[in-house]
N, C-alpha and C positions, 0 to 999 in steps of 0.2 A: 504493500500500500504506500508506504512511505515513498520507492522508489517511481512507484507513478506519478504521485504529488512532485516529486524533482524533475524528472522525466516533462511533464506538462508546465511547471512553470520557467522549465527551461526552454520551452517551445516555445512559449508565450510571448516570452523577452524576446526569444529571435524573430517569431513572426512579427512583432511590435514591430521592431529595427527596420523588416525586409519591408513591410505593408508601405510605412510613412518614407520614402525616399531613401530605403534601404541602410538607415539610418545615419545618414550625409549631416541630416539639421541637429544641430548640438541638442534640441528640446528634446526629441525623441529619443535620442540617444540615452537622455541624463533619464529618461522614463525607464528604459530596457536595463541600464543601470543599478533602477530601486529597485526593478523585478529581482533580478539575478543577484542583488545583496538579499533582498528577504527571503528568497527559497534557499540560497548558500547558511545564512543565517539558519533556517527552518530545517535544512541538512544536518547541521550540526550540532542544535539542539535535543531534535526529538531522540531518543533513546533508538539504539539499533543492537541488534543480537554480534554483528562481530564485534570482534576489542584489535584486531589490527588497527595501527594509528601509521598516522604520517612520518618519514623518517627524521630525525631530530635535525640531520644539517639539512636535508630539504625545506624543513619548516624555519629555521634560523634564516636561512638566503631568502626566502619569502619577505619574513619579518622584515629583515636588512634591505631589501626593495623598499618595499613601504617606507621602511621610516628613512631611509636617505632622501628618497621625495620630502617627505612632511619638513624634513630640517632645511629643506632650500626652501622651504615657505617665508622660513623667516629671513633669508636673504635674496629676496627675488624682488626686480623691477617690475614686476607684473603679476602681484599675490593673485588675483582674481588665476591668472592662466595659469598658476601653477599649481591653486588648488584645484582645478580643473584635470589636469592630469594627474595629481595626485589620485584623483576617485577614478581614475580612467584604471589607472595602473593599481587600483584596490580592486578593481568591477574585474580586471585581468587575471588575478591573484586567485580571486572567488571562482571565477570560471573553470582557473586550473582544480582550485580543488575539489570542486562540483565535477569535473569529470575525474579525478582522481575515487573521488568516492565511490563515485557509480563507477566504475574498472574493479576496485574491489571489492565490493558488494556483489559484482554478477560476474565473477572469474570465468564461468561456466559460459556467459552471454555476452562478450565484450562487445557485443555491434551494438549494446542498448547504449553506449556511451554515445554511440552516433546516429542513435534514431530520432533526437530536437532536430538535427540541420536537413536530416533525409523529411521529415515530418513537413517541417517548412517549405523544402523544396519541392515536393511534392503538392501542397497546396499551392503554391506559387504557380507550378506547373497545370496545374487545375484551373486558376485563374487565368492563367494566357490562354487557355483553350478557348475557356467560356468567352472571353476576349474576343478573342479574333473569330468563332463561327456563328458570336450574337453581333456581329456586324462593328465591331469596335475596329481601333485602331492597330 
């Protein structure tokens, strides 16, 4: 169950990105963003049966990402742009460990790591159809 709830809002976020200008406009972006922090969030809260965890210098380099952003916050000629990339490269962080989780969670099933973007494309691919044979562009 849990892994469907990731599964789905990780589709969400992507479809979000692909639908509005494939996520080019900074607004839609910073939307697909909140998604993919609250289900990475929701990931990692709700209780799961393994106890495999991340490995310790993987999660340290992580950390070390992040926070070398966040300290040029405070020496940056353009705080607005730099906390902007700061959440970029936190939404990037989240992503990796959202599909980290789900790799280990479903050993057995490693393609559900990539069933958000086939999901997407697929509907996408759905959409051009209907597009083009309902007389559209």
């Amino acid at each position: 169950m849990k892994s469907i709830l990731i599964v789905g809002g990780v589709t969400l976020a992507l479809g979000y990105a692909v639908l509005l200008s494939g996520g080019f406009s900074q607004s839609d972006f910073n939307v697909s963003m909140l998604v993919l922090g609250v289900v990475s969030l929701l990931a990692w809260l709700l209780p799961t049966k393994s106890s495999s965890r991340l490995p310790q210098p993987t999660l340290w380099l992580l950390l070390l990402l992040v926070a070398a952003v966040a300290v040029q916050l405070g020496f940056s000629v353009k705080p607005a742009a730099t906390r902007d990339h700061l959440l970029r490269i936190a939404t990037y962080v989240a992503a990796f460990l959202l599909a980290w989780n789900l790799g280990r969670r479903h050993r057995s099933r490693p393609w559900i790591v990539c069933l958000p973007i086939l999901l997407v494309a697929l509907l996408e691919a759905v959409l051009g159809l209907v597009q083009v044979h309902g007389g559209g562009a």
